[in-house]
C-alpha positions in Angstrom: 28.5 -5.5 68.5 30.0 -7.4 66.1 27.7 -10.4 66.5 25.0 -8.6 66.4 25.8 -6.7 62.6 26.5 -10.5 61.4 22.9 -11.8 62.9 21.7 -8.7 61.1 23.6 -9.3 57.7 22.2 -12.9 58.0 18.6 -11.7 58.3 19.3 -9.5 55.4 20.5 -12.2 53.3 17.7 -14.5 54.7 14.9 -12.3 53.7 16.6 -11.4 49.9 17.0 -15.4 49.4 13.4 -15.6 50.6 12.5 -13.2 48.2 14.3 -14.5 45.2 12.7 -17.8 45.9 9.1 -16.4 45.4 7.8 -15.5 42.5 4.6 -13.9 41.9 3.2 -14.8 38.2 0.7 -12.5 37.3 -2.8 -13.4 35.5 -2.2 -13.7 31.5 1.1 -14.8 31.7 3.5 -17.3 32.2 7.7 -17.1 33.1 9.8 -19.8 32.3 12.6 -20.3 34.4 16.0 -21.7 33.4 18.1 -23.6 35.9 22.2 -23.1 35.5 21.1 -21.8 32.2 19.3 -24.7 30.7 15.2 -24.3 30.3 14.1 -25.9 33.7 10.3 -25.3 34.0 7.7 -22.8 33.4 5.5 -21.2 35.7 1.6 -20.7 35.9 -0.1 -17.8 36.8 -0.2 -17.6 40.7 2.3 -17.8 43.7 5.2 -20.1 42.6 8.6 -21.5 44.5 12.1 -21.4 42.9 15.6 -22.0 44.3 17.3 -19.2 44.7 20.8 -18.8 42.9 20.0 -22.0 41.2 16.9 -21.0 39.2 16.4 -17.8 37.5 13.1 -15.9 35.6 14.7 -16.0 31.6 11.7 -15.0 30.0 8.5 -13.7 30.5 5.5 -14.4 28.4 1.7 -13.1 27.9 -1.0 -15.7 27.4 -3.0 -13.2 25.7 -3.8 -13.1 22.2 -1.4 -10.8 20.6 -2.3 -8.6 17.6 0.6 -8.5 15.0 0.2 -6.0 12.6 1.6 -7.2 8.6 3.5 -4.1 7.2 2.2 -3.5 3.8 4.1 -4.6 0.5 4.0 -4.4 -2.7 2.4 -8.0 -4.4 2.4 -9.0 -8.1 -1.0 -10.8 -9.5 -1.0 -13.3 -11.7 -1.9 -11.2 -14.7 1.6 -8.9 -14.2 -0.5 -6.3 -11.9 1.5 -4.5 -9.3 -1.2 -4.5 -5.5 -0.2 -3.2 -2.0 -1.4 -5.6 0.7 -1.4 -5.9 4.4 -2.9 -7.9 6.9 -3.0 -8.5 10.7 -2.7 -11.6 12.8 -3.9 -12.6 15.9 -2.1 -15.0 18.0 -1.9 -17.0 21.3 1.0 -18.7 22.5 0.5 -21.7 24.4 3.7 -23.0 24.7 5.6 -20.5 26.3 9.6 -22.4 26.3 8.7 -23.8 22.2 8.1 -19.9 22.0 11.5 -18.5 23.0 13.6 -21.3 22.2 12.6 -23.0 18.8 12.4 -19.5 17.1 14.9 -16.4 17.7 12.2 -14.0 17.7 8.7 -15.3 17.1 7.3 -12.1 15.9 9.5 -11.2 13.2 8.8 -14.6 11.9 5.4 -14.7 11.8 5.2 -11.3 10.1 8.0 -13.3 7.5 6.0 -16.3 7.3 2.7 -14.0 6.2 4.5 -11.3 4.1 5.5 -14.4 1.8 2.2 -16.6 2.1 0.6 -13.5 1.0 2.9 -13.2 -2.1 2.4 -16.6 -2.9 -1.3 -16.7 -2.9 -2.0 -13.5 -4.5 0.9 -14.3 -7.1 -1.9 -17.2 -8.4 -4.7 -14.9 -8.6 -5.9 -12.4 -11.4 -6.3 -9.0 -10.2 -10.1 -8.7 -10.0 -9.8 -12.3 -8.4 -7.6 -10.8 -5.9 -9.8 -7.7 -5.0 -13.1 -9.7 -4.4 -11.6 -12.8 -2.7 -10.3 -11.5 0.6 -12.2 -14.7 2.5 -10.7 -17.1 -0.2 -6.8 -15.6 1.0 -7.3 -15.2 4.2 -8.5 -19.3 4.5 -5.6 -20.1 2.4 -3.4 -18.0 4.4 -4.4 -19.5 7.9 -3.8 -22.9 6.3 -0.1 -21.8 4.7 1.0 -20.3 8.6 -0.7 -22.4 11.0 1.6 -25.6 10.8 4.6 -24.1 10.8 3.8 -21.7 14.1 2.6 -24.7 15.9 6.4 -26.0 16.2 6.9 -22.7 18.3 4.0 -23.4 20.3 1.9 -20.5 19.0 -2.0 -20.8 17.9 -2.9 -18.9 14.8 -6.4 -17.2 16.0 -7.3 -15.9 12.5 -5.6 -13.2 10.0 -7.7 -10.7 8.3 -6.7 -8.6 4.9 -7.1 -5.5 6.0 -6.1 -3.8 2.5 -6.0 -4.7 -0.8 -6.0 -2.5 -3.5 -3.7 -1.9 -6.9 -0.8 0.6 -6.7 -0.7 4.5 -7.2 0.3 3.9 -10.7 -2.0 1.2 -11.2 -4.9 3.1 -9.9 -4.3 6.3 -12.1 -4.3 4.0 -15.2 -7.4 2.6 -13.8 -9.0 5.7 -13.7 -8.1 6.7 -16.9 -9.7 3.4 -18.3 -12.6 4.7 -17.2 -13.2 8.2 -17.9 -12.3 6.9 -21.6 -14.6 4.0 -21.3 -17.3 6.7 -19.6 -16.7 8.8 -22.7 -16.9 6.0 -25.0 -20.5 5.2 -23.7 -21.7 8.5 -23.7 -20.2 8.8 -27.6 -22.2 5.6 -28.5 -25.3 7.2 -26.4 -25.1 10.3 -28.6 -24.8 8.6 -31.7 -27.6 6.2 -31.3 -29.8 9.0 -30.0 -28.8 11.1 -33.7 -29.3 7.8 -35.5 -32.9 7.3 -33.8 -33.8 11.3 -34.6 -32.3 11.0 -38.5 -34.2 7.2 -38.9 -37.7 8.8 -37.3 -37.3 12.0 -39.6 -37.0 9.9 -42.7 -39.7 7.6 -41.5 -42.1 11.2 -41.4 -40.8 12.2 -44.7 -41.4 9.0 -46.3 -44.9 9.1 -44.3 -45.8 12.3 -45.7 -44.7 11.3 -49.4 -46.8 8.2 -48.8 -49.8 9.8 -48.1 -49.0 12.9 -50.2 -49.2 10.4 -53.5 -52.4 8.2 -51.7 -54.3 12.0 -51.7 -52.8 12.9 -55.8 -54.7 9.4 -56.4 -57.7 9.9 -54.6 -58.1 12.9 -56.6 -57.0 12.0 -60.0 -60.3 8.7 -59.2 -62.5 11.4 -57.9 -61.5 13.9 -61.2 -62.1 10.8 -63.1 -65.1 9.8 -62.2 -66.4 13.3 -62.5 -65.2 13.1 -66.0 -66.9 9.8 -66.5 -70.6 10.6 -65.0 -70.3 14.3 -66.7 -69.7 12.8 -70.0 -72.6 9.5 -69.7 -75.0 13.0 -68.7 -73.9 14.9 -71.5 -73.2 14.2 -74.9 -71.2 17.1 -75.8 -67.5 16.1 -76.2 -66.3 19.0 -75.3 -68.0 19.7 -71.7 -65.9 17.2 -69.7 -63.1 19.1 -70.8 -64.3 22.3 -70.4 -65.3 21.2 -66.4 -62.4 20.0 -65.8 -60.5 23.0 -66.7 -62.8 25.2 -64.7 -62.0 23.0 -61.5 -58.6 23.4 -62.2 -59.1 27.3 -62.1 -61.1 27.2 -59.4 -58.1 24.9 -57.1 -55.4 27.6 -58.7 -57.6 31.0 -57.4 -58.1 29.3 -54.2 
């Protein structure tokens, strides 16, 4: 009886180290393994062999690209003009043991290394530089980042600026700026359009005293003429006189 409970506690114990010998990596990832707690190897995807008790799983890592989202913070511009910013990066680790034993947690530092790239660049741009150069930052971002991830065996895919825009307080002022500047135009609008009506009235008025005086000098020739023929037909001094006096009755009865 005896004999037979220690065959059966060495079957047991047969069939556990059997099972701590195989490991089964899934596809998109990778498990390094440590032996007497010093990095050993790393595994592929697929069926793999370790010595039990000896060797151990430490870490397991995806091969997949990993999206890290970049809280936002607040970013001063190079004219003095407080901008929220955030950004997201996309990642691939392809050295799984640089990536759990150069850097205590990878993450955090790439979100680190980001946050203050992204200070740095925007700090050397004006505000409206900043707001229409999200290609120009996000080059100069991947270029700041990617060196300094590759000792941790980590591929920068790409970052993208997801927002960028001035800060509540900026924003109001903004705004402000431009209902005054949008009631500036519409002040200089009005005025021109009083200043077009005045100089087109006095242009009339200065038309209709033009031709007013051209009509008083038509008539005054065409009076004098009168006089002149009357007075070469008729010898009588006092008739020119006299017909010009009737026309100007007959012009006041009129």
């Amino acid at each position: 009886m005896e004999g037979t409970v220690v065959v059966f506690a060495i079957l047991v114990l047969v069939v556990v180290t059997i099972g701590l010998g195989v490991r089964l990596v899934p596809q998109g990832s990778k498990q390094v393994v440590q032996r007497l707690g010093k990095f050993h190897k790393t595994l592929p995807p697929g069926l793999n062999i370790i010595i039990p008790y000896v060797d151990s799983v430490a870490y397991k890592v995806t091969t997949k690209d990993i999206v890290l989202d970049i809280p936002s913070q607040e970013v001063i511009t190079l004219d003095n003009v407080v901008i929220i910013a955030n950004a997201v990066a996309y990642i691939n680790i392809v050295s799984p043991e640089k990536a759990v034993y150069g850097v205590e947690d990878y993450e955090l530092a790439i979100r680190t290394l980001v946050q203050t790239a992204l200070r740095s660049i925007v700090g050397e741009m004006k505000l409206d530089d900043a707001l229409s150069s999200r290609d120009q930052i996000k080059a100069k971002l991947k270029t700041a980042i990617s060196d300094d991830i590759a000792d941790w065996g980590i591929t920068l895919k790409t970052v993208e600026i997801q927002d960028i825009n001035p800060s509540g307080t900026m924003q109001s002022a903004m705004e402000e700026q431009a209902a005054a500047e949008r009631g500036r135009r519409a002040t200089v609008t009005r005025a021109d359009g009083e200043k077009t009506a005045a100089i087109l009235e006095a242009d009339g008025r200065l038309e209709a005293s033009r031709r007013d005086a051209e009509a008083k000098v038509v008539l005054a020739t065409a009076t004098q003429e009168a006089i002149e023929k009357v007075t070469a037909g008729i010898q009588d001094k006092e008739l020119p006189a006299m017909y010009l006096l009737g026309e100007r009755y007959v012009e006041a009865i009129r």
